[in-house]
Steps between C-alpha positions, in 0.01 A plus 500: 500500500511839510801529719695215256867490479629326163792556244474564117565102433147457652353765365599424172399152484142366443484143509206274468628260699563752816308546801623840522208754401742833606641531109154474310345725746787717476510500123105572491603852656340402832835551731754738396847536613465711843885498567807350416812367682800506289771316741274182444292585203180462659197666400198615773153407343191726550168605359532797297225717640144438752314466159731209366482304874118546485442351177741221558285402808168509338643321251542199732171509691295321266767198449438456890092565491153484346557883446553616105728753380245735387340474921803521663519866529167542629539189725743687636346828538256326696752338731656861567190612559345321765908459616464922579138484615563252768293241338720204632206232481443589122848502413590128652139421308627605171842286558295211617329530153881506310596189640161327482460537104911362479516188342655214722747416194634850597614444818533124553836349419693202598502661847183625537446648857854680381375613174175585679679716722757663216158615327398693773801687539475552107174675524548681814824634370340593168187651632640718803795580298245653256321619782829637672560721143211742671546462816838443795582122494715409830654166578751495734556670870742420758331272689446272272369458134131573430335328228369825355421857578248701336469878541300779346376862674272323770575164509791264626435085395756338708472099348595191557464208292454109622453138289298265687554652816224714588392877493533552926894354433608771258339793710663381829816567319438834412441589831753259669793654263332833548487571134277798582721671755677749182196644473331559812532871463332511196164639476387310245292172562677189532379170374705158636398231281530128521468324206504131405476315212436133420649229308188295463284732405770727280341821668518714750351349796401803768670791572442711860554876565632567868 
């Protein structure tokens, strides 16, 4: 969304019958125009400023958990936290807890093990992209694409995410696709973590470090 190319008919029109959320959002004053092609009239969507981004996120966190508007800063804080301390094991703990307090109705659709799985992207995206606003989110290197990179001054979280496979599969890959390799002359310490979630239980299931 924050990389959305539209023209002024869309952004113009708010209709109650659309699926399209870009012109109410835009409207609101959450995107702004960020540039503009004249040849084709189209318009480059962005948030205005870090502060604007931020908000929007939190906003969305407690449509997709147990946590309240008025907590999610400090839920947050918390995550960042033990993110920067190294505190892996309390961090996974505290997501554990998010999707444990979710109601079923949330996540379960007509497709439920593909709802299931939709939710957890939702909340992983909204959490470490909250997360990522205070400290270096990576997802991508050469060799393949990583499910998500975490930095801060003395920690690197290299992760990768399963559904009903199993904690082991997801930290083979990140050493079979050497997904660590980038940073082996780092100095700071590097944590590969396999993570995997299940469908029956709507939580994460284990996660290893390696």
């Amino acid at each position: 969304m924050a990389n959305t190319e539209t023209d002024a008919d869309v952004l113009n029109s708010i209709d109650s019958a659309s699926n399209n959320p870009i012109p109410v959002i835009y409207q609101s004053g959450y995107l702004t125009i960020k540039g503009y092609d004249p040849r084709f009239g189209i318009y480059k969507l962005g948030f205005p400023n870090l502060e604007v981004e931020e908000g929007f996120v939190k906003y969305l966190l407690p449509f997709y958990t147990s946590i309240s508007a008025a907590k999610t800063p400090f839920e947050i804080g918390r995550f960042v936290q033990e993110v920067e301390s190294g505190n892996y094991d309390a961090f996974f703990r505290r997501l554990q807890s998010f999707f444990a307090d979710t109601p079923y109705e949330v996540i379960a659709g007509q497709k439920p093990e593909r709802d299931t799985e939709l939710h957890y992207q939702n909340v992983l995206f909204i959490v470490f992209k909250l997360v990522g606003l205070y400290t270096q989110v990576e997802y991508h290197t050469s060799n393949g694409r990583i499910d998500l990179v975490l930095q801060t001054n003395q920690y690197i979280y290299i992760m990768e995410f399963k559904l009903n496979g199993t904690a082991e599969e997801a930290l083979r890959q990140i050493e079979e696709k050497g997904y660590a390799l980038p940073f082996s002359g780092d100095n700071r310490e590097v944590f590969k973590i396999g993570v995997n979630f299940s469908s029956e239980t709507r939580n994460i299931e284990r996660w290893l470090v390696g």
